[in-house]
SETINU-520716 format. One line per 2 residues: their letters; for each residue x, y, z of C-alpha. Coordinates in steps of 0.02 Angstrom, whole numbers, m for minus. Layout:
# residues N
A	X/Y/Z | ...
END
This chain:
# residues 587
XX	m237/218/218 | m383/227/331
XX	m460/57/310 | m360/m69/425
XX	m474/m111/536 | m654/m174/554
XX	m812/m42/572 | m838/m31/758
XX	m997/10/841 | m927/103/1000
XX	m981/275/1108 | m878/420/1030
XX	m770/471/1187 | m586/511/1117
XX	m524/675/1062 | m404/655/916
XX	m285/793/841 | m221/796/661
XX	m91/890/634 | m1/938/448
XX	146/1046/457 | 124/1196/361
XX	220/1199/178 | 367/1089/286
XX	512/1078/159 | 505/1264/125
XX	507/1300/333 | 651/1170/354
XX	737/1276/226 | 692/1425/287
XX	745/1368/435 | 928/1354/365
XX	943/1531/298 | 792/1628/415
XX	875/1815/345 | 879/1779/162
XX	734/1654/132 | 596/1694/270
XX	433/1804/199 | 492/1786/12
XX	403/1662/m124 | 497/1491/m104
XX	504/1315/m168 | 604/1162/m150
XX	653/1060/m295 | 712/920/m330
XX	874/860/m387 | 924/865/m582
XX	1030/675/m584 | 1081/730/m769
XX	1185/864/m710 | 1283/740/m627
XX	1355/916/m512 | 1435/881/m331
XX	1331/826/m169 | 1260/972/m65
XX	1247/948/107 | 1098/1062/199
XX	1205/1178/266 | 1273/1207/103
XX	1209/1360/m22 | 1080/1245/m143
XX	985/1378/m211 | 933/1371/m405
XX	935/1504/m538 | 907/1386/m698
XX	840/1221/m722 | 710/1133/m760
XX	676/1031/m597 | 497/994/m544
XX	430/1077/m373 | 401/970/m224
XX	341/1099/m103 | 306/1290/m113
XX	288/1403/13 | 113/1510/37
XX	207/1654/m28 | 224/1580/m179
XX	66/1515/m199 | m7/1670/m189
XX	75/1702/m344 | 19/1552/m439
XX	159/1434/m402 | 102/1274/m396
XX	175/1117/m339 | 229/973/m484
XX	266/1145/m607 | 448/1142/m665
XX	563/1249/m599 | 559/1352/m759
XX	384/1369/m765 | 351/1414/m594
XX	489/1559/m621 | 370/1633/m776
XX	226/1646/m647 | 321/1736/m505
XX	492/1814/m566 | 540/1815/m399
XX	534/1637/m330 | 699/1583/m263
XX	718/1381/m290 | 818/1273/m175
XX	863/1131/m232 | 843/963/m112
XX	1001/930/m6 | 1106/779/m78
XX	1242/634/m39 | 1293/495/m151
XX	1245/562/m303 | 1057/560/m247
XX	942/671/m145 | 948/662/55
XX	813/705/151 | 881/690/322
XX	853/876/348 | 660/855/353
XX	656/688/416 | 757/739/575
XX	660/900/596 | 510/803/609
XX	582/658/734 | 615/842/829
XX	419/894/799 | 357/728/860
XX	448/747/1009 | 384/910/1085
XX	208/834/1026 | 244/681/1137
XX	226/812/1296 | 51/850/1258
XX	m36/682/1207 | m42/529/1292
XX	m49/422/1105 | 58/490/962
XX	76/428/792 | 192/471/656
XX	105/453/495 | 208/541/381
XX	376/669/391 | 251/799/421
XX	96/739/486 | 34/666/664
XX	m104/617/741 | m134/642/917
XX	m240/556/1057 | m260/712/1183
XX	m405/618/1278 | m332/602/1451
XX	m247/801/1450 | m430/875/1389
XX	m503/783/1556 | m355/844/1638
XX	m402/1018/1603 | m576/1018/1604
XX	m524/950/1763 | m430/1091/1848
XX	m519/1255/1730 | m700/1274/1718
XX	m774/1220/1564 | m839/1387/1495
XX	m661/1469/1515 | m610/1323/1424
XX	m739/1336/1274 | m700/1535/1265
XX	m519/1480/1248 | m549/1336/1121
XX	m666/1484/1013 | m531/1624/994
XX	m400/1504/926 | m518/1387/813
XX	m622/1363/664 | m801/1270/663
XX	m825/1136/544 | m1005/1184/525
XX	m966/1393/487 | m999/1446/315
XX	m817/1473/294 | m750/1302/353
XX	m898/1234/220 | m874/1349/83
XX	m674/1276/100 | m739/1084/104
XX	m808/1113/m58 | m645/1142/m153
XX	m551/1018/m252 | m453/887/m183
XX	m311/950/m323 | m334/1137/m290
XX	m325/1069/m93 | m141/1028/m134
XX	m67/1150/m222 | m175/1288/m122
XX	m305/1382/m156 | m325/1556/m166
XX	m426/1555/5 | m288/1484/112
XX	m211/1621/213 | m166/1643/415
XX	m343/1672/488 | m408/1660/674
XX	m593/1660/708 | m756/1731/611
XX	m927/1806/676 | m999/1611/623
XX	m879/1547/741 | m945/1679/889
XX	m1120/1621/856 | m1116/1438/871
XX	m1025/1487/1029 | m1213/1528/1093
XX	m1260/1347/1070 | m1248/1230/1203
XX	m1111/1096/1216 | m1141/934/1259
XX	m1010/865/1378 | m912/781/1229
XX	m939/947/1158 | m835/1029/1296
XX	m708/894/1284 | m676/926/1108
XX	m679/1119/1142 | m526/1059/1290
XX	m429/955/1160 | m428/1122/1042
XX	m332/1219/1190 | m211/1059/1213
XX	m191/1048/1027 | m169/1227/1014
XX	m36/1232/1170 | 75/1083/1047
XX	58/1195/865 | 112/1372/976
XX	260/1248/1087 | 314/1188/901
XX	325/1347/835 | 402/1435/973
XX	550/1300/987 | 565/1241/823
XX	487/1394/707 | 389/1278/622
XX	199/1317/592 | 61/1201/600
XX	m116/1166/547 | m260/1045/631
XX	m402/970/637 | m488/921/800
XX	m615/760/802 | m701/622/886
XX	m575/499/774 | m426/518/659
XX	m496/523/488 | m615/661/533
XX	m486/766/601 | m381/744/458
XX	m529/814/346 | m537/953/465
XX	m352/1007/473 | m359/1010/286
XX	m509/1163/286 | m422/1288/345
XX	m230/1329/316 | m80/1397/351
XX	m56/1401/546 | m244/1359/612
XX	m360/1243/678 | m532/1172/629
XX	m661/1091/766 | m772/973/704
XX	m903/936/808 | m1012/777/818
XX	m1163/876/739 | m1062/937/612
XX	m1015/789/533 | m1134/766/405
XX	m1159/934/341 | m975/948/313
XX	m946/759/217 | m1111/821/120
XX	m1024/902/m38 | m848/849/m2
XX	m765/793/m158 | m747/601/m144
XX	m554/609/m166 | m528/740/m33
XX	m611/595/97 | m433/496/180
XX	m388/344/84 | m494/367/m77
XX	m382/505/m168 | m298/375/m260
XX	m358/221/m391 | m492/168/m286
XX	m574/325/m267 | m572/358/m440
XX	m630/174/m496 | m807/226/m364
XX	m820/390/m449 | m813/307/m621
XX	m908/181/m599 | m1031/240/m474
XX	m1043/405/m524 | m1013/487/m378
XX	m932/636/m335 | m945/666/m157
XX	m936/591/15 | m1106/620/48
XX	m1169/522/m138 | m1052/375/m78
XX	m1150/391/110 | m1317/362/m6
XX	m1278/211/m64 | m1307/36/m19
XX	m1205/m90/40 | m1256/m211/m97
XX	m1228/m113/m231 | m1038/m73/m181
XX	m1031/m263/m164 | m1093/m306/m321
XX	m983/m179/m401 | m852/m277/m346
XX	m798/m156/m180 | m772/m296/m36
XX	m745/m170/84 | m912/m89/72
XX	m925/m88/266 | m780/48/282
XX	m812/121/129 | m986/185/205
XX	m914/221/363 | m793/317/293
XX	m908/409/202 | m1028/456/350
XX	m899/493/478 | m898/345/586
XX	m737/249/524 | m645/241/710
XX	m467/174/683 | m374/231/834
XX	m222/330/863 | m91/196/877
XX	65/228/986 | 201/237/837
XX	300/390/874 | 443/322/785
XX	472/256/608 | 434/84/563
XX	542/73/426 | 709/168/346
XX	712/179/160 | 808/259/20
XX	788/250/m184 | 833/324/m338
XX	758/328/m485 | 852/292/m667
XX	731/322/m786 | 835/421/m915
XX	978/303/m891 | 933/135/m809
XX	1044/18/m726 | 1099/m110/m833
XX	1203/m216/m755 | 1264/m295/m564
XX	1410/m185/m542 | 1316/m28/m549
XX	1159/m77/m458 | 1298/m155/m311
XX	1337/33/m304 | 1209/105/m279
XX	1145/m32/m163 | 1304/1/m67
XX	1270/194/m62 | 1086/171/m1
XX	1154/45/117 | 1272/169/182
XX	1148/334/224 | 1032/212/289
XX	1157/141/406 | 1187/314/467
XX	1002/318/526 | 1034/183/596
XX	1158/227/728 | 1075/395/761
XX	908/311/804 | 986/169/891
XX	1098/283/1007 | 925/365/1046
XX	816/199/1061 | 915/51/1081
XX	848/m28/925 | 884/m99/748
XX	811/m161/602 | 795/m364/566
XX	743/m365/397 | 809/m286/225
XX	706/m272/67 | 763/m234/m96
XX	634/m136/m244 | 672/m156/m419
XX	559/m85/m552 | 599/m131/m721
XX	500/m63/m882 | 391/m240/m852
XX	383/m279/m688 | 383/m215/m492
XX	465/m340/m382 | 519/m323/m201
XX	635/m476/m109 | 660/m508/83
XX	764/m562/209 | 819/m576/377
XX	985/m460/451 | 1075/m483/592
XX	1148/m273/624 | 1135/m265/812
XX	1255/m154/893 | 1381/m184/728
XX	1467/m32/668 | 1464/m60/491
XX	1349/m75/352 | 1415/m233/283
XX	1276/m328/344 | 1143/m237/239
XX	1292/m225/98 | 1290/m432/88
XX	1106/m444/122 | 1063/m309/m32
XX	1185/m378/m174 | 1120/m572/m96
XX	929/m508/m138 | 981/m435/m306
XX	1059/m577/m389 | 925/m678/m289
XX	809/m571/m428 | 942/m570/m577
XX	971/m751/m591 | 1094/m799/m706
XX	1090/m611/m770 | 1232/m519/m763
XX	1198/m358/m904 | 1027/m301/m992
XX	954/m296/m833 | 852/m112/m847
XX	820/m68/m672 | 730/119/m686
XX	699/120/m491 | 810/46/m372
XX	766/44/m175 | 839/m27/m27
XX	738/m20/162 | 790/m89/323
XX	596/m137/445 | 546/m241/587
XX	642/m151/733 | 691/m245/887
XX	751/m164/1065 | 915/m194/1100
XX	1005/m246/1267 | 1103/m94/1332
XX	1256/m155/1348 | 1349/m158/1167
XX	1411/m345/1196 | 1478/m423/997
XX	1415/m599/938 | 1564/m653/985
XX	1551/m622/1161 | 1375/m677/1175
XX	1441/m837/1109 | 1596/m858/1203
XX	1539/m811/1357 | 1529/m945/1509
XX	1351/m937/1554 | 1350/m1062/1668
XX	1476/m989/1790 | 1364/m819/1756
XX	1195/m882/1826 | 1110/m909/1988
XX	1189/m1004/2111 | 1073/m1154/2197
XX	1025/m1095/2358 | 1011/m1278/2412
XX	1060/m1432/2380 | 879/m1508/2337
XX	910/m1363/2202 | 1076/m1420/2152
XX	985/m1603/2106 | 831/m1560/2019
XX	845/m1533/1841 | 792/m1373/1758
XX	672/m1393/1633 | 707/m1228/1574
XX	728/m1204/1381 | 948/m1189/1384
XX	994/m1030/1259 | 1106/m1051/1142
XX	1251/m986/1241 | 1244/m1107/1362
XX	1207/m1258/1224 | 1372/m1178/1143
XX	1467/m1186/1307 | 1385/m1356/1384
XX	1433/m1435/1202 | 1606/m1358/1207
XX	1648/m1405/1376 | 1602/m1608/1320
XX	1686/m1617/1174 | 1855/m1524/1174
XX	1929/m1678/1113 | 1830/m1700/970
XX	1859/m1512/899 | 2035/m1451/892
XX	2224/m1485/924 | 2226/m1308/910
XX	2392/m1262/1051 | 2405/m1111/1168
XX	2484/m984/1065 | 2382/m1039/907
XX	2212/m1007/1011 | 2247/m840/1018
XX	2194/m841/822 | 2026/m849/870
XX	1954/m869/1048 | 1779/m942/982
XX	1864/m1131/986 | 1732/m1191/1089
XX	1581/m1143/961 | 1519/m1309/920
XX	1504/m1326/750 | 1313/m1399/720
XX	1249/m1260/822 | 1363/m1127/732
XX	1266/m1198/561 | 1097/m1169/617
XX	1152/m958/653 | 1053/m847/520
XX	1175/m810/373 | 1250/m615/459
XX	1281/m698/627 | 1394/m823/537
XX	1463/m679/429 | 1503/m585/588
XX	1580/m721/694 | 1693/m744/522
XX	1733/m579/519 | 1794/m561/700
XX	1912/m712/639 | 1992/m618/525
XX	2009/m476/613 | 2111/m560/748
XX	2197/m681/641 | 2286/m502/563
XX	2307/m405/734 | 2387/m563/802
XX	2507/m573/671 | 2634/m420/703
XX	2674/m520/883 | 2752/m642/791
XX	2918/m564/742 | 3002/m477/593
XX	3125/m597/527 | 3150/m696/383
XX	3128/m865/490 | 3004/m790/597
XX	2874/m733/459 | 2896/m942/392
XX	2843/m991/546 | 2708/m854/550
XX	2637/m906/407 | 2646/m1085/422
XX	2569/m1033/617 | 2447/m941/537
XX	2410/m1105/390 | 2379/m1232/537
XX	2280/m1112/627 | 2181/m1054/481
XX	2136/m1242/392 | 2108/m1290/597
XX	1995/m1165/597 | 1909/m1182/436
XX	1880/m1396/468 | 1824/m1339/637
XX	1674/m1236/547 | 1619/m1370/431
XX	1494/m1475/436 | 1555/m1655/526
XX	1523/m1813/444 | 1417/m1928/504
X	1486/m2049/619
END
């Protein structure tokens, strides 16, 4: 996750925040029902498919009292009773008789995480006041560029008031609680250890605060208060608790946040860098708790960061690791991928998966297609009346017993109000998989994202209008007549190419009357251009067609002879129309 960029050799002068939201599913819940769930042992699970019961919205009552259902989060109460996330639902009961379950929120037959997701869009935003860089990494983690406010206050306080105030709210990396904490398992991490509990400052803590601080020192110790100032502003608006980590660069203050939980924060100082990577299990180090972490432990034999800082360059190379250059610098501290500005999400998804019972044929996967196509669409709109933007691209993921496969392609949704054009561009991409396969086609998980976000223009104008607008009459006039007789070499858009090519050769398109015009106002689309619009435009000029082709036809009149000449109206119009569309011969 960590390793995008090149290793660069640069002066450490940004303050970075990491922040993890503490056990987040549970508070969102919580949240919900503060008097009956807040303070007791608590976990979210997910949703049993087999028992095929009705959807539960969130603000409906989804608690559990049987079944089997594994955990996906569990609240610190809980843990301190030996629930563990990934139990069942029926085991974690036999360790803590008392744990009420809630099970995920869900629509369509699958689960619907739109309670967490918008909480966090809600976190991100009262984080946006304190940093100047914000990026959304996960639903419940951020990372934070609070550079410019530490100067800011180191600025207008003086700089030992500010290190006091950055001591009684924050942990040191380097105490021998923070490294007594770094030495725990990256699995016993997750699910929490018995050492994670709601904890402010020690007597280690007071004593580096003897030491002297360089001046990146202090403006670390000034990004703690700002960092601090965004958990409390969280917690006091949203109820929402938070942990940290505070850094020189992300992936150090992600280590940090992860020492010391529920509801603090964990400084980790230049000079404490090394001491604190030293026994850190390799897995717990960002971006190597996965495969390739475990293929360098295997076949390194290494354990820790620190072993992986001790070796060479060549040998990672020659054990086939081409990255080598991040790996190390990951491993000594010094991997600096910056906070990027991405306060928003990239991408909107939604899957489901069928293992018990997987989809064998077209009509049921154009279901469920249809269904993700539907709650993503309602992202849609609530993120583009916030942003002005929408997505250009839709990708379908199949996983069958044998194979992974995803399949792309380009979507025209705009300001549209339905979520047809994801609908055609899904069921397009699956049979663009299925081939001539119509049954036996064992999909066990089916996704369906929309990516690529582009700003919108504020006003709400259709296809159609963009197209059938005069643009000539709508731009600039000359402001002399020297003007009026040079040519523009300005690239034309395609509106005015529609209109300019419309205006030349009325003769040439339609016989198309007065009254029958009124079928479908786009009679001046020229007809080579209109074949060179991606796929959705041409699906949404078509569907504007029909669309007034029906709410012209009550005007016509009710009786017997007037509904023959209706239809036979609507028959000239309709084959004009169509010949218009396609493709001319050559002449």
């Amino acid at each position: 996750v960590f390793f995008h960029s090149k290793v660069k050799k640069k002066k450490m002068s940004r303050v970075v925040g990491f922040i993890d939201l503490d056990a987040y599913y549970c508070a969102c819940e919580v949240k919900q029902k503060p008097s009956l769930l807040a303070g007791k042992p608590l976990a979210v699970c997910m949703y049993e498919t087999w028992k095929k019961s009705p959807d539960r919205s969130a603000d409906m009552d989804r608690i559990v009292k049987s079944g089997g259902a594994g955990l996906i989060a569990v609240s610190y109460e809980a843990r301190a009773m030996g629930v563990k996330r990934q139990m069942s639902a029926n085991e974690a009961r036999k360790a803590c008789p008392e744990l009420i379950t809630v099970m995920v929120p869900t629509k369509n037959g699958k689960a619907d995480l739109s309670l967490y997701k918008e909480n966090g869009e809600k976190v991100v935003e009262i984080l946006q006041e304190f940093a100047g860089i914000v990026e959304k990494r996960s639903v419940d983690e951020v990372a934070l560029d609070v550079t410019d406010a530490a100067q800011k206050l180191l600025e207008t306080t003086p700089k030992e008031l500010v290190a006091r105030q950055a001591v009684n709210v924050s942990h040191f990396a380097d105490s021998e609680i923070s490294l007594k904490a770094s030495k725990i398992s990256h699995e016993a991490a997750r699910r929490g250890h018995e050492g994670q509990h709601e904890y402010t400052k020690n007597d280690d803590d007071e004593k580096n605060h003897l030491l002297k601080y360089s001046s990146f020192d202090y403006l670390l110790l000034a990004g703690a208060v700002v960092i601090n100032n965004a958990r409390k502003a969280v917690r006091e608006r949203l109820g929402f608790s938070c942990s940290a980590g505070i850094a020189a660069n992300k992936m150090i203050a992600k280590v940090g946040c992860g020492l010391h939980k529920p509801n603090q924060q964990t400084i980790v100082f230049p000079r404490s860098v090394a001491v604190l990577l030293k026994d850190l299990p390799l897995n717990r180090l960002p971006g190597l708790g996965g495969d390739l972490g475990n293929r360098i432990s295997s076949q390194l034999n290494i354990t820790t960061a620190g072993g992986l800082a001790n070796i060479s360059r060549s040998i990672l190379l020659n054990a086939g690791f081409q990255d080598a250059d991040n790996l190390l610098a990951a491993a000594n501290g010094t991997l600096d991928e910056p906070v990027k500005n991405r306060a928003n999400y990239k991408s909107f998804g939604s899957s489901k998966t069928f293992y018990k019972h997987p989809i064998t044929n077209l009509t049921i996967a154009d279901q469920w297609l249809s269904n993700f196509a539907q709650e993503i669409f309602d992202r849609i709109k609530n993120d583009r009346n916030q942003r002005n933007r929408a997505p250009t691209n839709v990708t379908i993921s199949i996983t069958t017993d044998k194979s992974h496969v995803t399949r792309t392609e380009k979507v025209h949704i705009g300001w549209s109000d339905s979520p047809q054009p994801i609908v055609r561009s899904a069921h397009r991409l699956l049979r663009r998989w299925a081939g001539t396969r119509t049954a036996h086609l064992d999909i066990v998980v089916l996704g369906l994202g929309v990516s690529n976000f582009i700003d919108l223009p504020a006003n709400k104008a259709s296809v159609m209008d963009l197209l059938t607008r005069n643009p000539l009459h709508q731009s600039k006039k000359p402001s002399s007549s020297a003007e009026i007789m040079q040519p523009s070499k300005k690239k034309r858009t395609i509106a005015e190419l529609l209109y300019q090519q419309a205006t030349t050769s009325t003769k040439k398109t339609t016989t198309v009357g007065k009254k029958d015009s009124s079928f479908f106002p786009s009679s001046n689309i020229d007809p080579e251009v209109f074949a060179q619009l991606p796929p959705e435009i041409k699906a949404e000029l078509l569907d504007d067609r029909t669309r007034l082709l029906r709410q012209s036809a009550p005007s016509l009149g009710n009786s017997h002879l007037e509904q023959r000449q209706v239809k036979k109206k609507k028959k000239t119009a309709t084959t004009t129309i169509d010949s218009f569309f396609a493709p001319r011969r050559p002449r």
